[in-house]
LUMVOKOL-433168 format. One record per residue (C-alpha): x, y, z; residue in three letters. Coordinates in steps of 0.05 Angstrom, whole numbers. Layout:
# LUMVOKOL-433168
{node {X Y Z} ALA}
...
***
This chain:
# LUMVOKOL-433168
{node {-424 915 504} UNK}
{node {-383 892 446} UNK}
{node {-419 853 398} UNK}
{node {-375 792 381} UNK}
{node {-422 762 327} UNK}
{node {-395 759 263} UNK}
{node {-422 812 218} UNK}
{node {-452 785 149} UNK}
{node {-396 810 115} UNK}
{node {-339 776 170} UNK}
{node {-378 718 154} UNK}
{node {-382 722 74} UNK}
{node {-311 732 83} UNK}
{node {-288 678 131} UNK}
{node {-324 618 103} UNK}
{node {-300 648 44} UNK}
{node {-226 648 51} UNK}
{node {-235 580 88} UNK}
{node {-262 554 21} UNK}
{node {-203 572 -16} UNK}
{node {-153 558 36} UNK}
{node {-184 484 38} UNK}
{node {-184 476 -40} UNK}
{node {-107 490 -38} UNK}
{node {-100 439 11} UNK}
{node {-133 392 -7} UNK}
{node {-97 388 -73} UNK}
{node {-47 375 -29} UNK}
{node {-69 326 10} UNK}
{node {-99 285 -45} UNK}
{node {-31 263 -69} UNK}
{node {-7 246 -1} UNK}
{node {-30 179 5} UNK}
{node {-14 151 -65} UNK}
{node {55 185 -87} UNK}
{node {95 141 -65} UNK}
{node {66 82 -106} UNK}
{node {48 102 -172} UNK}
{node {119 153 -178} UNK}
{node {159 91 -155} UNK}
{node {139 59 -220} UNK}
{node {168 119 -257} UNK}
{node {227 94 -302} UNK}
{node {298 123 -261} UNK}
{node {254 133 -205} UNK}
{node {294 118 -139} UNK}
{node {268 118 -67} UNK}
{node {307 179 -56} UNK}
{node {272 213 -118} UNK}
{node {200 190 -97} UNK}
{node {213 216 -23} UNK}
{node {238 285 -55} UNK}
{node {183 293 -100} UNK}
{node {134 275 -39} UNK}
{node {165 326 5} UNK}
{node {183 380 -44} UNK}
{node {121 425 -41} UNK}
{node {145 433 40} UNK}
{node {215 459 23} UNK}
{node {182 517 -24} UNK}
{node {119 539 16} UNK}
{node {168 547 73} UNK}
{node {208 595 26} UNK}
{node {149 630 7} UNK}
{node {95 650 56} UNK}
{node {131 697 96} UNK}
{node {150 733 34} UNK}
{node {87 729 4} UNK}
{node {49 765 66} UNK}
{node {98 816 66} UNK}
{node {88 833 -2} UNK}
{node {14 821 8} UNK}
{node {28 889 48} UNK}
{node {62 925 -12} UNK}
{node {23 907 -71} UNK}
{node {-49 881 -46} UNK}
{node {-85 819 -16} UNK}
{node {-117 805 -73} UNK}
{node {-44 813 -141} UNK}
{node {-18 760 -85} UNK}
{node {-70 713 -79} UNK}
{node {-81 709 -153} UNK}
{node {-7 705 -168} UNK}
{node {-2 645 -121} UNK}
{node {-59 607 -146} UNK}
{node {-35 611 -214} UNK}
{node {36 586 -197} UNK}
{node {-2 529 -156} UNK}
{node {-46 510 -221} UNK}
{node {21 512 -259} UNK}
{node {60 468 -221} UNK}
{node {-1 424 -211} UNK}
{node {-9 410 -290} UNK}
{node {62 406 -300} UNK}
{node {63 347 -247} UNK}
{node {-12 322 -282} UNK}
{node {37 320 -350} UNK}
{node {94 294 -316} UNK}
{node {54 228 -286} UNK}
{node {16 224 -356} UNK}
{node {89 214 -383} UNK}
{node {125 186 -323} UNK}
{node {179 227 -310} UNK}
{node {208 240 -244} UNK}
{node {248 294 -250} UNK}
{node {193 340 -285} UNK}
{node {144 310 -222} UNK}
{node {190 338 -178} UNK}
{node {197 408 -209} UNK}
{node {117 407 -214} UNK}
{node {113 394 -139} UNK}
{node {159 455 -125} UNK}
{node {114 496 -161} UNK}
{node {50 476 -124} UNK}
{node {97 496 -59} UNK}
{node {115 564 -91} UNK}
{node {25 567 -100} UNK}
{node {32 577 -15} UNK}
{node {-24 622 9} UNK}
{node {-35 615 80} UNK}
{node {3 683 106} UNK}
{node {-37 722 55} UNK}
{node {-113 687 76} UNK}
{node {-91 697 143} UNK}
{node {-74 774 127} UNK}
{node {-137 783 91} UNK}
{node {-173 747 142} UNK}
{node {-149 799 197} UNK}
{node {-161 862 149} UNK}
{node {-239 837 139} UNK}
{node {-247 821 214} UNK}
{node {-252 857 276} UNK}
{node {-199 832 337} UNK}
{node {-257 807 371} UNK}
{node {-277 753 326} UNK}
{node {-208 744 290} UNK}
{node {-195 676 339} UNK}
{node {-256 648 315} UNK}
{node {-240 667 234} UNK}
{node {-174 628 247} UNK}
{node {-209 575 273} UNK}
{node {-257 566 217} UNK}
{node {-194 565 179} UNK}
{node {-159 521 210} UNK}
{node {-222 462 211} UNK}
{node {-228 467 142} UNK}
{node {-155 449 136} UNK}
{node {-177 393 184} UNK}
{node {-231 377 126} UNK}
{node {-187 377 67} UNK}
{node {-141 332 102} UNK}
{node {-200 281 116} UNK}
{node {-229 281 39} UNK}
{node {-161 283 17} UNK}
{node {-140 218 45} UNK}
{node {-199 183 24} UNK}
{node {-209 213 -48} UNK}
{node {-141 212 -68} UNK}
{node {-125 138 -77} UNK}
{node {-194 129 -112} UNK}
{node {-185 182 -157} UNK}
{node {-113 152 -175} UNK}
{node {-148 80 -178} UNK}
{node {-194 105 -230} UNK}
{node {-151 157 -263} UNK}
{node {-80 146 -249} UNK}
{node {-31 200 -211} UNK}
{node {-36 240 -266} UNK}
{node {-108 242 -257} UNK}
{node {-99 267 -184} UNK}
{node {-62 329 -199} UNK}
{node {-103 346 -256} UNK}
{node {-165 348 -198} UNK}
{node {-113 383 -166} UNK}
{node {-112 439 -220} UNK}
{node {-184 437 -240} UNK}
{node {-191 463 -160} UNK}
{node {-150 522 -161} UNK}
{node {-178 539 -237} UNK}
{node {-258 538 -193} UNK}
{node {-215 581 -138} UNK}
{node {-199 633 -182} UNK}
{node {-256 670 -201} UNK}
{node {-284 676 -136} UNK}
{node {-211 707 -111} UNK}
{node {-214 752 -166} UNK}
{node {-300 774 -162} UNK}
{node {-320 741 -105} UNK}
{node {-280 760 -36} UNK}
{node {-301 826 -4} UNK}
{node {-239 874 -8} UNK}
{node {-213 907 53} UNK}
{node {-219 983 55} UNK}
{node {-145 996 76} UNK}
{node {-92 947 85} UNK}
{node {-64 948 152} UNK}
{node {-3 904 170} UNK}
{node {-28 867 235} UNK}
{node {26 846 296} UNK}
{node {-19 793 316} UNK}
{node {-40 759 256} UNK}
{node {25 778 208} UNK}
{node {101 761 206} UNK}
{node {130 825 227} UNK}
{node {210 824 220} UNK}
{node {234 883 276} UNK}
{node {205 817 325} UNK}
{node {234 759 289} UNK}
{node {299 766 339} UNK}
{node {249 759 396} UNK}
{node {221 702 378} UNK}
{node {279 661 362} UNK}
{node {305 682 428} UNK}
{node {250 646 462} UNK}
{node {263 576 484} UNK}
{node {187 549 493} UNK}
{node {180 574 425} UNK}
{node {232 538 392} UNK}
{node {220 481 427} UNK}
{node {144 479 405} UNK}
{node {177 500 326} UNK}
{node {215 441 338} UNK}
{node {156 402 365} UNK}
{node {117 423 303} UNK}
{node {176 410 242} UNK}
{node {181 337 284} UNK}
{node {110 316 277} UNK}
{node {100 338 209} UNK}
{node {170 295 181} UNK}
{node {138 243 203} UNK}
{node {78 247 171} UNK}
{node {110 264 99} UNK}
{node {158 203 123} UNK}
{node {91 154 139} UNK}
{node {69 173 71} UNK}
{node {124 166 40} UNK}
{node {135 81 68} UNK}
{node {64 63 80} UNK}
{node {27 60 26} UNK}
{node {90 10 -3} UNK}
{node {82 -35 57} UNK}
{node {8 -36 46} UNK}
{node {5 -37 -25} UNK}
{node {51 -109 -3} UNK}
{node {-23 -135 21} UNK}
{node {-71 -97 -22} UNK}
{node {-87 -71 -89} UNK}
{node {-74 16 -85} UNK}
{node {-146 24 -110} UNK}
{node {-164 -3 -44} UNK}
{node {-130 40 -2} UNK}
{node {-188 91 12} UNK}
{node {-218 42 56} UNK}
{node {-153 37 103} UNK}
{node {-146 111 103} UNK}
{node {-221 122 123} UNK}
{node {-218 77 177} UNK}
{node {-155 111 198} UNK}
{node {-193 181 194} UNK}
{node {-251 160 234} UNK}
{node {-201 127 294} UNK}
{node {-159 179 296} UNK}
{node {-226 239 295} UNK}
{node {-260 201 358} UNK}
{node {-198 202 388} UNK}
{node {-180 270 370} UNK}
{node {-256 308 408} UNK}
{node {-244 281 466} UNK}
{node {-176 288 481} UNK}
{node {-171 350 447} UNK}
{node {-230 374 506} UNK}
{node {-192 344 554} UNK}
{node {-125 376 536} UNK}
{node {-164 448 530} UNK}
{node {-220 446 582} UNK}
{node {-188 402 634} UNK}
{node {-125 432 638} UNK}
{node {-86 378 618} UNK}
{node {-51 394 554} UNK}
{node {24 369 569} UNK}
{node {-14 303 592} UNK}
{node {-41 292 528} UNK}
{node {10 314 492} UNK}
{node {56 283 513} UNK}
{node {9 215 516} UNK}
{node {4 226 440} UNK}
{node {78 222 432} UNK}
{node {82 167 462} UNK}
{node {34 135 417} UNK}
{node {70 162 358} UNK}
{node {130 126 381} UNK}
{node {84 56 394} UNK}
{node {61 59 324} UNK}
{node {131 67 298} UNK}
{node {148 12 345} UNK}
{node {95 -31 307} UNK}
{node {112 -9 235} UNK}
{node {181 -36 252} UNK}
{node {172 -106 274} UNK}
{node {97 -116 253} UNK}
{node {78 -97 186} UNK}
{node {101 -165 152} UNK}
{node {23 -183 164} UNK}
{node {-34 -146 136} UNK}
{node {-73 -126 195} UNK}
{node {-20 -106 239} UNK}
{node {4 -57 181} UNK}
{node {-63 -32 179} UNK}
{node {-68 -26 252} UNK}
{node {-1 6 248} UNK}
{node {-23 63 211} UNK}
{node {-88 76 250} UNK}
{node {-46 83 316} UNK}
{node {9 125 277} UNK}
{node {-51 172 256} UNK}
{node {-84 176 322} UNK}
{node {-21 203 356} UNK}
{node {-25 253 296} UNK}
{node {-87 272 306} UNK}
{node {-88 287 375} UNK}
{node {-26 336 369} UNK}
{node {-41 366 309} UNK}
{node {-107 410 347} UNK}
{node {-62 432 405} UNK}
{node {-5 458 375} UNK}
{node {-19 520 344} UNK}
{node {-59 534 413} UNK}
{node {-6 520 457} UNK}
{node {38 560 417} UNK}
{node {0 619 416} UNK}
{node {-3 617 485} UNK}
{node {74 627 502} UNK}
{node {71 682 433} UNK}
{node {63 750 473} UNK}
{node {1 787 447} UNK}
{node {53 837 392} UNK}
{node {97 781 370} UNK}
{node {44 724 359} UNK}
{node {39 730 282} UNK}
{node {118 730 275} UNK}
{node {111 668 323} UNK}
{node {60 634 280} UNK}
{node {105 657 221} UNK}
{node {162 620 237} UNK}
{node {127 557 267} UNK}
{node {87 549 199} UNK}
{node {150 544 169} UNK}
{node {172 501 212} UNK}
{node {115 456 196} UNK}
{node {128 453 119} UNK}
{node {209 450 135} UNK}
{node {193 387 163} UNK}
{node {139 362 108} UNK}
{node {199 369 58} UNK}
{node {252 341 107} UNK}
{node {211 280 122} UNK}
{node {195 265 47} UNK}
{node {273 268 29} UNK}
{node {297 231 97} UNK}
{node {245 170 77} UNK}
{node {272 168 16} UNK}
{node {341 169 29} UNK}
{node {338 116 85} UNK}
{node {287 72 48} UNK}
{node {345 37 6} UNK}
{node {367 9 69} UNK}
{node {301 -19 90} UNK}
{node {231 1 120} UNK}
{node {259 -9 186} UNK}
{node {308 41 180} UNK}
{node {257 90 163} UNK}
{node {222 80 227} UNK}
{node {285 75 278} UNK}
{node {304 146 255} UNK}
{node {229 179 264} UNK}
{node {231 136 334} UNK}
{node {298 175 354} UNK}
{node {277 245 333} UNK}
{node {205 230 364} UNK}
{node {242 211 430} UNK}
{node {280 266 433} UNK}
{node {219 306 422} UNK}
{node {183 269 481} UNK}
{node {249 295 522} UNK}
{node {251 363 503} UNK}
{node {170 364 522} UNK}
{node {184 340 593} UNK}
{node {226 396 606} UNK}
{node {175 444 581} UNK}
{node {134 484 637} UNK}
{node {58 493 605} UNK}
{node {41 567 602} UNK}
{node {-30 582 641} UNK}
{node {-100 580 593} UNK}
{node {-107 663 578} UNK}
{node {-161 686 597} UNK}
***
């Protein structure tokens, strides 16, 4: 019988790679929530600036990961990994200087950089050369909840670490976490003994074709770039409605509410959707709710609690889709194609990140409401194109 433990070492490695793979987030995630407040202050800042700066890291780490696991291949886990996090603690000081000094355009530039820092194709690679197949779901897992963690402390920390500190302070945390990241990539993570490119956890680009010929999987790539526009697009509006009612170094306390709504949501429906059976049910349910809160940000948010309860239903639709859609997507991914599939959907994801920043910027000169109707349209059509969908069966 297979032992399906992890081995010391899978596990040295996995919690690991987790580490760093959650440090890189949360860098950034901690600027997230307060961007769009302290760079609007920027002299020649314009909405359209502030929403390109917020989104810019998405446009770059779309650009990058593929490439970056396939040369993870050529040259080594480790040259890559390195290479990244120095471009990431680059572009995060550069933005640290540029909100010391409060210029846009070098912000923007700076945020690029962190983009072109991506590392999740090469953790992922590395993840499947120090693991056997039999545990590899549960090492993507691990990864995958820390992400889940870093998005939790990031909201929270981030606006009091820019009350206390300014912006510039946040991406100079930022920096100081990829600098404690670096010696343990260098000394500390256990090197595989041959580098093998993996189908099932790697881009591989002989089934790229494949997998854009699929329908359910562009539908769930479109599914995926949709939900994460609007989230850059939230960020980017609002913390200015809120900051209408409250002063930014107060925001922590909205956004941790928000968290701990939208996580007790998120168990149970997230049980439901996988152990029930009923994973179109909910996700389409949280679409729906994604489209409420929009609804409310339009016609509500002219009075302080309905703003705040705005944003707590907006981030409960969130987090009940965010769990389910890298599983249902690797369920319509046949077994050989699955790491192409995951390819192309991650870049999806940060496509959309960069899309929705820019979009909220752009539209914001002609009013919040404006915003809101547009993420309400593509969200419909989302809803639609879900409908049509027919669920693949749980694998066994």
């Amino acid at each position: 019988m297979i032992d399906k433990d992890f081995t010391p070492e899978e596990r040295k490695a996995t919690l690991g790679l987790a580490g760093i793979f959650s440090l890189r987030m949360l860098g950034l995630f901690l600027v997230l929530p307060v961007l769009s407040i302290y760079a609007s202050e920027f002299p020649g800042a314009t909405s359209f600036l502030v929403g390109l700066a917020i989104g810019a890291y998405g446009l770059t780490q779309a650009f990058f990961q593929i490439p970056y696991g396939l040369w993870s291949d050529k040259y080594g886990r480790i040259p890559i990994l390195v290479l990244s996090t120095i471009i990431f603690f680059s572009g995060s000081g550069l933005a640290a200087y540029a909100s010391y000094n409060q210029d846009i355009y070098l912000l923007i530039i700076g945020r690029f950089l962190q983009g072109m820092g991506a590392v999740s194709s090469v953790v992922i690679a590395l993840i499947a050369d120090l693991t056997r197949e039999e545990v590899r779901t549960r090492a993507m897992a691990t990864i995958g909840a820390s992400i889940g963690m870093a998005f939790a402390f990031g909201m929270v920390l981030g606006p009091w670490i820019a009350a206390h500190f300014g912006l510039g302070g946040v991406f100079t945390f930022t920096a100081i976490l990829a600098l404690i990241s670096l010696p343990y990539i260098i000394w500390g993570i256990p090197r595989p003994k041959i580098i093998v490119h993996h189908d099932d956890a790697e881009f591989t680009a002989s089934y790229l074709g494949t997998v854009l010929r699929d329908k359910n999987l562009l539908k769930m790539d479109f599914g995926m770039f949709t939900l994460h526009m609007g989230l850059t697009a939230v960020f980017t509006v609002a913390p200015l409605i809120l900051k209408n009612f409250m002063s930014p170094k107060d925001l922590w306390k909205v956004y941790l509410v928000m968290f701990l709504v939208g996580l007790t949501i998120m168990v149970p429906s997230t049980i439901i959707a996988e152990k029930k059976g009923l994973i179109k049910q909910v996700k389409i349910a949280a679409i729906i709710v994604l489209i409420i809160s929009f609804t409310m940000f339009m016609f509500l948010t002219d009075r302080f609690l309905f703003a705040i309860i705005s944003i707590i239903v907006y981030f409960t639709g969130f987090m009940m889709l965010e769990p389910i859609m890298p599983s249902l997507m690797s369920r319509y991914a046949k077994p050989q194609v699955k790491g192409t599939a995951s390819g192309v959907f991650n870049t999806a994801q940060f496509l959309g990140a960069f899309v929705g920043g820019v979009s909220a910027g752009y539209l914001l000169k002609f009013g919040f409401m404006t915003v809101f109707i547009f993420l309400s349209v593509i969200t419909l059509l989302w809803l639609v194109v879900v409908l049509s969908m027919e669920m693949p069966q749980k694998k066994a």
